[in-house]
C-alpha positions as MATLAB code, in Angstrom:
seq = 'XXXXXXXXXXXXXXXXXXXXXXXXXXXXXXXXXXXXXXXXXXXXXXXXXXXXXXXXXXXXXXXXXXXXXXXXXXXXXXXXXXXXXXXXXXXXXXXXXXXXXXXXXXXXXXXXXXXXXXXXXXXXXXXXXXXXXXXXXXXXXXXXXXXXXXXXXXXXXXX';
ca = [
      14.488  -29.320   55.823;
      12.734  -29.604   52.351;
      15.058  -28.065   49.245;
      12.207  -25.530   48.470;
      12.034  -24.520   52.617;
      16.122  -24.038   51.907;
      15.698  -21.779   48.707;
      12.946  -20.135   50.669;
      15.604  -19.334   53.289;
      18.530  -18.420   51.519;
      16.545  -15.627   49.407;
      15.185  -14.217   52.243;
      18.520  -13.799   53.952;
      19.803  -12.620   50.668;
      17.162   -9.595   50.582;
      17.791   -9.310   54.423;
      21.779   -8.660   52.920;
      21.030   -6.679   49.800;
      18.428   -4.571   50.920;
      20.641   -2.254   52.885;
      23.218   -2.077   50.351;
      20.284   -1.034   47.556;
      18.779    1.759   49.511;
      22.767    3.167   50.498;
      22.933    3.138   46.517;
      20.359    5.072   46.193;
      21.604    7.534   48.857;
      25.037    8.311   47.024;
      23.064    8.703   43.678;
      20.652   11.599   45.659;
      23.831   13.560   47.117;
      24.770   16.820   45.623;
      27.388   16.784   43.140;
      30.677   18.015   43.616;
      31.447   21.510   41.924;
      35.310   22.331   40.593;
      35.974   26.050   40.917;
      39.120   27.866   39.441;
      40.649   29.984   41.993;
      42.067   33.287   40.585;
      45.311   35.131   42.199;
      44.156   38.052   44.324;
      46.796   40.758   43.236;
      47.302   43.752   45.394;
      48.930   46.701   43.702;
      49.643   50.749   45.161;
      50.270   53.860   43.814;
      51.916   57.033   45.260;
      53.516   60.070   44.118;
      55.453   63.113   45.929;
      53.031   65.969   46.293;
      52.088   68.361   43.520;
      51.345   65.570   40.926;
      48.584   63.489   40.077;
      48.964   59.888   40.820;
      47.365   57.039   38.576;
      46.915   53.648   39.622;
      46.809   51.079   36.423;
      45.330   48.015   36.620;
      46.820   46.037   33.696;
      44.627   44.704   30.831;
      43.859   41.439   31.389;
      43.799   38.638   28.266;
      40.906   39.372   25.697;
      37.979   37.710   27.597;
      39.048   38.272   30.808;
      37.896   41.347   33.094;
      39.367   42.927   36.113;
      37.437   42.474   39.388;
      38.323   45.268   41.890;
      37.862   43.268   45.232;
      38.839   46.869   47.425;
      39.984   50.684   46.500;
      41.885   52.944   49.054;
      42.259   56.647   48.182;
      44.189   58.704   50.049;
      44.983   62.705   49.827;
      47.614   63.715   52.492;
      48.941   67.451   53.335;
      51.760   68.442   54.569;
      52.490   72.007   57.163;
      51.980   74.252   54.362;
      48.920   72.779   53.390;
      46.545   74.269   50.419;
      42.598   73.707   51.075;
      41.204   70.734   48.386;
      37.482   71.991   47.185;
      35.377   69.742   45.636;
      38.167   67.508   43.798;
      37.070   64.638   41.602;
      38.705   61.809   41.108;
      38.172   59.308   37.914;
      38.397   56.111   36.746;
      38.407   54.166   33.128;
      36.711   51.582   32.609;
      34.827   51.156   35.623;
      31.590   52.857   34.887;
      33.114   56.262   35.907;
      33.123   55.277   39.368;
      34.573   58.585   41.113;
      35.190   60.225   44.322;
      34.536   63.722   44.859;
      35.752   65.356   48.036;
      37.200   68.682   50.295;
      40.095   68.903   53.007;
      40.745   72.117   54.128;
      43.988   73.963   54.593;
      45.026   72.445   58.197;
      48.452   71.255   58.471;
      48.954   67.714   58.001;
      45.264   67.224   56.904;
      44.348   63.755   55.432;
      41.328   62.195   53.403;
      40.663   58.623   53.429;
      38.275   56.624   51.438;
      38.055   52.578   51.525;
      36.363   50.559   49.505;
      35.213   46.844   50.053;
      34.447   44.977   47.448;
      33.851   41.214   48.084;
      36.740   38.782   48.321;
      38.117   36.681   44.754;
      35.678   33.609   43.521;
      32.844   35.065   45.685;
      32.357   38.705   44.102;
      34.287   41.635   43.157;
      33.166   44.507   41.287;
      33.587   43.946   37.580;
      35.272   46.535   35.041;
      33.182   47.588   32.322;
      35.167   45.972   29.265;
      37.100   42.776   28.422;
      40.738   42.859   27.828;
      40.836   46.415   28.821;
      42.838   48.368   31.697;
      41.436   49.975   34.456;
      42.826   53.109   36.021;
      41.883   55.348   38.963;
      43.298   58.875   38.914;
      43.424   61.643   41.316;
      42.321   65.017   40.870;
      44.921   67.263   39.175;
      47.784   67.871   41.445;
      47.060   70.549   44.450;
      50.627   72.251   46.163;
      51.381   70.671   49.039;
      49.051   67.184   49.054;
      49.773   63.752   47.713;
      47.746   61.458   46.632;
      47.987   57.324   46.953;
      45.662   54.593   45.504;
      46.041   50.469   46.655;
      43.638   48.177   45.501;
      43.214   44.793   45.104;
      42.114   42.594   41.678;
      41.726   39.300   39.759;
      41.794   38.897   36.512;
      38.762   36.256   35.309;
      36.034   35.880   32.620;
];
Protein backbone atom coordinates (compact mmCIF):
# COMPACT_ATOMS: atom_id res chain seq x y z
CA UNK A 1 0.00 0.00 0.00
CA UNK A 2 1.19 3.44 -1.39
CA UNK A 3 1.97 6.22 1.63
CA UNK A 4 -0.74 8.55 0.08
CA UNK A 5 -3.44 5.25 -0.08
CA UNK A 6 -2.25 5.05 3.92
CA UNK A 7 -2.91 8.85 4.71
CA UNK A 8 -6.01 8.37 2.65
CA UNK A 9 -6.99 5.66 5.15
CA UNK A 10 -6.08 6.86 8.35
CA UNK A 11 -8.15 10.27 7.82
CA UNK A 12 -10.99 8.58 6.85
CA UNK A 13 -11.04 6.38 9.91
CA UNK A 14 -10.21 9.43 11.85
CA UNK A 15 -13.56 11.28 10.62
CA UNK A 16 -15.26 7.78 10.94
CA UNK A 17 -13.91 8.38 14.99
CA UNK A 18 -14.47 12.09 15.37
CA UNK A 19 -17.55 12.50 13.70
CA UNK A 20 -19.66 11.04 16.44
CA UNK A 21 -17.91 12.74 19.11
CA UNK A 22 -18.50 16.36 17.09
CA UNK A 23 -22.18 16.01 16.62
CA UNK A 24 -22.54 14.65 20.73
CA UNK A 25 -20.74 18.16 21.24
CA UNK A 26 -23.05 19.80 19.67
CA UNK A 27 -25.89 18.01 21.51
CA UNK A 28 -24.67 19.09 25.13
CA UNK A 29 -24.17 22.72 23.79
CA UNK A 30 -28.24 22.61 22.52
CA UNK A 31 -29.53 21.23 26.06
CA UNK A 32 -31.34 23.53 28.33
CA UNK A 33 -29.41 25.10 30.95
CA UNK A 34 -29.62 24.31 34.40
CA UNK A 35 -31.60 26.92 36.62
CA UNK A 36 -30.51 27.45 40.61
CA UNK A 37 -33.58 28.36 42.63
CA UNK A 38 -33.49 29.57 46.36
CA UNK A 39 -35.90 27.68 48.35
CA UNK A 40 -37.64 29.81 51.06
CA UNK A 41 -38.87 28.23 54.60
CA UNK A 42 -42.63 27.69 54.48
CA UNK A 43 -43.61 29.00 58.05
CA UNK A 44 -46.92 28.04 59.48
CA UNK A 45 -48.16 30.24 62.28
CA UNK A 46 -51.99 30.24 64.37
CA UNK A 47 -53.84 32.43 66.28
CA UNK A 48 -56.63 31.89 68.89
CA UNK A 49 -58.20 33.63 71.64
CA UNK A 50 -60.95 32.65 74.43
CA UNK A 51 -64.28 33.97 73.29
CA UNK A 52 -65.39 37.57 73.61
CA UNK A 53 -62.15 39.05 72.09
CA UNK A 54 -60.89 39.73 68.83
CA UNK A 55 -58.05 37.65 67.71
CA UNK A 56 -55.17 39.01 65.35
CA UNK A 57 -52.90 36.94 63.52
CA UNK A 58 -49.38 38.89 62.72
CA UNK A 59 -47.34 37.96 60.15
CA UNK A 60 -43.94 39.49 61.03
CA UNK A 61 -42.26 42.11 58.77
CA UNK A 62 -39.98 40.60 56.74
CA UNK A 63 -36.28 42.39 55.89
CA UNK A 64 -36.70 45.68 53.77
CA UNK A 65 -37.04 44.09 50.26
CA UNK A 66 -38.57 41.15 51.16
CA UNK A 67 -42.52 40.52 51.08
CA UNK A 68 -44.70 38.03 52.76
CA UNK A 69 -46.34 35.40 50.51
CA UNK A 70 -49.50 33.96 52.17
CA UNK A 71 -49.40 30.35 50.65
CA UNK A 72 -53.09 29.46 52.74
CA UNK A 73 -55.55 31.41 55.36
CA UNK A 74 -57.97 29.48 57.74
CA UNK A 75 -60.60 31.52 59.61
CA UNK A 76 -62.54 30.13 62.00
CA UNK A 77 -65.58 31.60 64.31
CA UNK A 78 -66.76 28.93 66.86
CA UNK A 79 -69.86 29.21 69.45
CA UNK A 80 -70.35 27.77 72.30
CA UNK A 81 -74.25 26.57 74.12
CA UNK A 82 -75.10 30.04 74.79
CA UNK A 83 -74.39 31.13 71.50
CA UNK A 84 -75.11 34.93 70.18
CA UNK A 85 -76.16 35.11 66.28
CA UNK A 86 -72.93 36.77 64.10
CA UNK A 87 -74.64 39.24 61.30
CA UNK A 88 -72.73 40.32 58.64
CA UNK A 89 -69.17 40.46 60.50
CA UNK A 90 -66.14 41.64 58.58
CA UNK A 91 -63.02 40.64 59.03
CA UNK A 92 -59.69 42.72 57.87
CA UNK A 93 -56.41 42.54 56.94
CA UNK A 94 -53.20 45.07 56.53
CA UNK A 95 -51.33 45.00 54.02
CA UNK A 96 -52.86 42.61 51.85
CA UNK A 97 -55.00 44.70 49.61
CA UNK A 98 -57.84 44.65 52.24
CA UNK A 99 -58.50 41.19 51.53
CA UNK A 100 -61.60 40.48 53.99
CA UNK A 101 -64.18 38.05 54.89
CA UNK A 102 -67.57 39.02 55.60
CA UNK A 103 -69.94 36.47 57.05
CA UNK A 104 -73.28 35.30 59.46
CA UNK A 105 -73.73 32.23 61.94
CA UNK A 106 -76.72 32.25 63.68
CA UNK A 107 -77.47 31.70 67.33
CA UNK A 108 -77.42 27.66 67.35
CA UNK A 109 -75.45 26.13 70.00
CA UNK A 110 -72.10 25.12 69.13
CA UNK A 111 -72.37 26.84 65.66
CA UNK A 112 -69.09 27.12 63.61
CA UNK A 113 -67.84 29.11 60.42
CA UNK A 114 -65.04 27.94 58.42
CA UNK A 115 -63.24 29.58 55.64
CA UNK A 116 -59.93 28.08 53.86
CA UNK A 117 -57.88 29.56 51.71
CA UNK A 118 -55.34 27.99 49.16
CA UNK A 119 -52.88 29.84 47.98
CA UNK A 120 -50.16 28.03 45.91
CA UNK A 121 -47.30 26.21 47.59
CA UNK A 122 -43.55 28.30 48.37
CA UNK A 123 -41.19 28.88 45.06
CA UNK A 124 -44.25 28.17 42.82
CA UNK A 125 -46.79 31.05 43.94
CA UNK A 126 -48.25 32.50 46.94
CA UNK A 127 -50.22 35.50 47.20
CA UNK A 128 -48.01 38.52 47.72
CA UNK A 129 -48.57 41.33 50.51
CA UNK A 130 -48.94 44.67 49.26
CA UNK A 131 -45.62 46.32 50.74
CA UNK A 132 -41.95 45.43 51.35
CA UNK A 133 -40.62 45.09 54.77
CA UNK A 134 -44.02 45.48 56.15
CA UNK A 135 -46.29 43.12 58.47
CA UNK A 136 -49.28 41.59 57.55
CA UNK A 137 -52.17 40.99 59.90
CA UNK A 138 -55.63 39.41 59.63
CA UNK A 139 -58.15 40.39 62.30
CA UNK A 140 -61.49 39.23 63.27
CA UNK A 141 -64.49 41.14 63.61
CA UNK A 142 -64.84 42.84 67.03
CA UNK A 143 -65.43 40.31 69.67
CA UNK A 144 -69.22 38.78 69.77
CA UNK A 145 -70.28 36.99 73.54
CA UNK A 146 -69.96 33.64 73.34
CA UNK A 147 -67.75 32.93 69.85
CA UNK A 148 -64.04 32.69 69.30
CA UNK A 149 -62.27 33.32 66.66
CA UNK A 150 -58.84 31.45 65.24
CA UNK A 151 -56.64 32.33 62.18
CA UNK A 152 -53.53 29.69 60.82
CA UNK A 153 -51.85 30.48 57.83
CA UNK A 154 -48.95 29.70 56.16
CA UNK A 155 -45.96 32.23 54.62
CA UNK A 156 -42.47 32.84 53.17
CA UNK A 157 -40.70 35.59 53.38
CA UNK A 158 -38.90 36.45 49.69
CA UNK A 159 -38.28 39.40 47.29
Amino acid sequence: MSIRKLVIVVVVAAIAVLLPLATRAQQVMNANPVTIQTQYVLVSTSQTQAVNTQTTLTIPAPPPSFYNYVCSLHFNASQNATSTAITNSVTTSTNFNAWAIKFSVAAVANQNYDMNESWGIANVGCVKSTSPGTATTFVSPAAVAQAAFTWDATYYQAP
